[in-house]
C-alpha positions in Angstrom: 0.0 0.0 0.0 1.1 3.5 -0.5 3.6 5.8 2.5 0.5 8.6 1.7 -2.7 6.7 2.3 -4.4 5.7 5.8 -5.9 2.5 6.8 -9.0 2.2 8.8 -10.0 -1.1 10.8 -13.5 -1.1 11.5 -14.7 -4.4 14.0 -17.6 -5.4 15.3 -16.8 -7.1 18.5 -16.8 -11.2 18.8 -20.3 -13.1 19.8 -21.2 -12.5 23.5 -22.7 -14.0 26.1 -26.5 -13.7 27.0 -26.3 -16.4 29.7 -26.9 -14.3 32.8 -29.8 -11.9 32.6 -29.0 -9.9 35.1 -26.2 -8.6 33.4 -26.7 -4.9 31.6 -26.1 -4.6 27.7 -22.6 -3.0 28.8 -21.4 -5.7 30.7 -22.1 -8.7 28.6 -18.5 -10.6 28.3 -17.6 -12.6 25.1 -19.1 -16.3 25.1 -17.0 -19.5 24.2 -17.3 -18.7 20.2 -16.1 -14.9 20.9 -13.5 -15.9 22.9 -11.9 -18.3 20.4 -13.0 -16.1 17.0 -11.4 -13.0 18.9 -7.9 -14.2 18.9 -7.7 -16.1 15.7 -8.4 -12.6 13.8 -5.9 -11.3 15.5 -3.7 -13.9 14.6 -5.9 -13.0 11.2 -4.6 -9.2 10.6 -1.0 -10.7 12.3 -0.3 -12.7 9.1 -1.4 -9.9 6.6 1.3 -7.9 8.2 -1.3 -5.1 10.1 -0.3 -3.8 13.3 -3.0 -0.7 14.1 -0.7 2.2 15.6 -3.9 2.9 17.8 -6.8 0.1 18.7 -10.0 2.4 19.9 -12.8 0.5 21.5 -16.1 0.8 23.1 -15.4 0.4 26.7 -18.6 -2.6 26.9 -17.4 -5.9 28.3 -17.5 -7.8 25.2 -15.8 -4.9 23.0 -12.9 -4.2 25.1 -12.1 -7.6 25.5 -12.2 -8.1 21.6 -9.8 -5.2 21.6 -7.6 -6.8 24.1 -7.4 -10.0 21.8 -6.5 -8.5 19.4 -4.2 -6.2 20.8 -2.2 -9.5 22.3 -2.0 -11.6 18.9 -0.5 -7.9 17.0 1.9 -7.4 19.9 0.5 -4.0 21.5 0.7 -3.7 25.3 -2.7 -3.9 26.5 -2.3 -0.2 28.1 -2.1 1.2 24.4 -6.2 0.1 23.6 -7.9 3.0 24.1 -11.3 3.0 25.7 -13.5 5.6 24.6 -16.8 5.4 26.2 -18.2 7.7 23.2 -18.0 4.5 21.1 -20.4 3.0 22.7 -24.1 3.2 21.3 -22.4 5.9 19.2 -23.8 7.3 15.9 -22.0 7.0 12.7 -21.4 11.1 12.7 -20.4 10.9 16.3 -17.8 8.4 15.4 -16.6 9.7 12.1 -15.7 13.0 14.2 -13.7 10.8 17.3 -11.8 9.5 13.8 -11.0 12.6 12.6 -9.3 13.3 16.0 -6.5 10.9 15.4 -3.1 12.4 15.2 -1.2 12.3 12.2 1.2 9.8 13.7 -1.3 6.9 13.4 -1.5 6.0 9.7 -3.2 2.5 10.5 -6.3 3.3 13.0 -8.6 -0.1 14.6 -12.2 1.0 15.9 -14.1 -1.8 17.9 -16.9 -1.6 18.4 -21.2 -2.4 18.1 -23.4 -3.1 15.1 -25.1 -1.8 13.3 -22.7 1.6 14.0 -19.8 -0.3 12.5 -21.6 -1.9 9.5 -23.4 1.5 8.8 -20.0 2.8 9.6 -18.0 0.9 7.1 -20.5 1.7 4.1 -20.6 5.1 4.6 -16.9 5.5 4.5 -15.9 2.9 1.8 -19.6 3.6 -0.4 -20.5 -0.3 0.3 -23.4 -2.1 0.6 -22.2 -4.5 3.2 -25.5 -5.8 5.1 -24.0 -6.9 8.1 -20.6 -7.3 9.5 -20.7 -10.2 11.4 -19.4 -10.6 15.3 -15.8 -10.5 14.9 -15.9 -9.2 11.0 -13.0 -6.9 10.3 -13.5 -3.9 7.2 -10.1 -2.6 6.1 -10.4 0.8 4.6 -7.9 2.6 3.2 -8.3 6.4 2.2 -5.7 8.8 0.0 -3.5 11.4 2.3 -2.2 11.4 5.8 -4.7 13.0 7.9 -7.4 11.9 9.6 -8.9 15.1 9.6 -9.8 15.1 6.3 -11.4 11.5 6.2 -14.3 11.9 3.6 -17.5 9.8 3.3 -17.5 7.6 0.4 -13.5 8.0 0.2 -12.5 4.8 1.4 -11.5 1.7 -1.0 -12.0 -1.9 0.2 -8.6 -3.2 1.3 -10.5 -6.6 3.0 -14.0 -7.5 4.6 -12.7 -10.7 7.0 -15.0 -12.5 9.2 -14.4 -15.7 11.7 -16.6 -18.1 9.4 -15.2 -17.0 6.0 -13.4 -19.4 4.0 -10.0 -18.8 2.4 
């Protein structure tokens, strides 16, 4: 890929658990599934070579613990995933603006988070028609220039749309 393009990461977090009612929709962990699809796309993005300079996640149970799975199969100290509580239950204008935040030393930025913000999220940037991303689906993006601030809807080209039950 080219020195003066950006990549954007957009994942919906791994299946979670509904077992115990009494939990809140914030606190719902990953189930078995999510806890075993979590790490192998990690060990996914790993053999492609992509190491996010920044991982951004909801701060819900089952997002920030997809995030951390992640974070350990690319090799990122757990301290450098960023909770941002604004992910959660955000809007896809709320989060294109936390995007366009990002310094301009992150050229390669990963958002976890919640459908259907991420799917609605990924086909507004990249002008797709993706219907769903499934738990655990990944959408690379990549968009022309250097600086986040000038991310563009409909910019983005498809680099990959990955998912734990696609086949090679």
């Amino acid at each position: 890929m080219q020195s003066d393009a950006i990549r954007l990461l957009i994942c919906r977090h791994a299946k979670s658990s509904w077992q115990d009612a009494s939990l809140s929709d914030f606190d719902r962990p990953l189930n078995k599934r999510g806890e075993r699809d979590a790490p192998e796309m990690g060990r996914r993005l790993a053999h492609q070579g992509i190491r996010p300079d920044l991982i951004m996640t909801s701060p819900a149970a089952r997002a920030l613990a997809t995030a951390l799975h992640y974070a350990r199969q690319l090799g990122i100290p757990p301290e450098q995933v960023q909770r941002n509580p604004a992910q959660y239950a955000a809007s896809v204008p709320e989060l294109i603006r936390l995007v366009r935040t990002v310094g301009p030393g992150v050229p390669t930025l990963m958002l976890v988070g919640h459908n259907p913000e991420s799917t609605d999220l990924a086909n507004e940037l990249g002008g797709l028609r993706i219907d769903n991303i499934p738990t655990g689906g990944i959408v690379a993006l990549a968009f022309s220039g250097r600086s986040w601030t000038d991310l563009a809807v409909g910019a983005g080209t498809l680099l990959f749309f990955d998912y734990p039950k696609k086949q090679e």
